[in-house]
C-alpha positions, 0 to 999 in steps of 0.5 A, spaced: 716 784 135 712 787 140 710 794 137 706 800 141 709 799 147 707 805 152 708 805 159 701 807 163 702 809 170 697 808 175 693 811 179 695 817 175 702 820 173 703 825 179 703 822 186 704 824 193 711 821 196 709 815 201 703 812 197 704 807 191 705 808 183 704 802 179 708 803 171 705 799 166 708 796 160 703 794 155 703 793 147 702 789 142 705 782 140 704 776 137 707 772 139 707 773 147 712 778 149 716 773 154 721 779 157 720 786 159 726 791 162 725 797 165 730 802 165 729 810 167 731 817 166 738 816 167 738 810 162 740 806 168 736 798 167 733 798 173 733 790 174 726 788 173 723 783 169 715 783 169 710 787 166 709 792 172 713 796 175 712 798 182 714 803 186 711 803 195 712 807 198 714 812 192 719 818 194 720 824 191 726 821 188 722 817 184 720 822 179 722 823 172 722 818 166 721 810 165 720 807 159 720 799 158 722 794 153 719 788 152 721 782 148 718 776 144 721 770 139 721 776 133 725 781 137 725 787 141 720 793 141 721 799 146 716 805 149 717 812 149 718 815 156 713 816 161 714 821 166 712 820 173 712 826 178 712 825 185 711 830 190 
């Protein structure tokens, strides 16, 4: 199953509001992870599915806590959350 999933935000963690935050999932899997889900500081899936998540333009209330889960044909791993502060 996918392990050591952590979630890097780019271009660094802390964003002026208006421009763009890109969150990405990345781990270790074998086999290939086939599914990721993002969920945020209220533990809310935010209904997204690919291995990046893009915020553009980002907002103030964008700020808090993501973490991801990817899953493969073994099972499902899950990040420690990353906090994205957008001022």
């Amino acid at each position: 199953a996918p392990r050591r999933l952590r979630v890097s935000i780019g271009p660094k963690d802390e964003v002026m509001e208006g421009k763009k935050a890109v969150l990405t999932c990345e781990g270790d899997a074998n086999p290939p992870i086939f599914q990721y889900s993002w969920f945020d500081w209220k533990n809310q899936n935010l209904q997204h599915y690919d291995q990046m998540l893009r915020l553009d333009p980002v907002k103030v209330q964008h700020s808090g806590a993501y973490r991801c889960q990817a899953i493969n044909r073994l099972g499902m791993g899950q990040s420690t959350p990353s906090t994205l502060t957008v001022y």
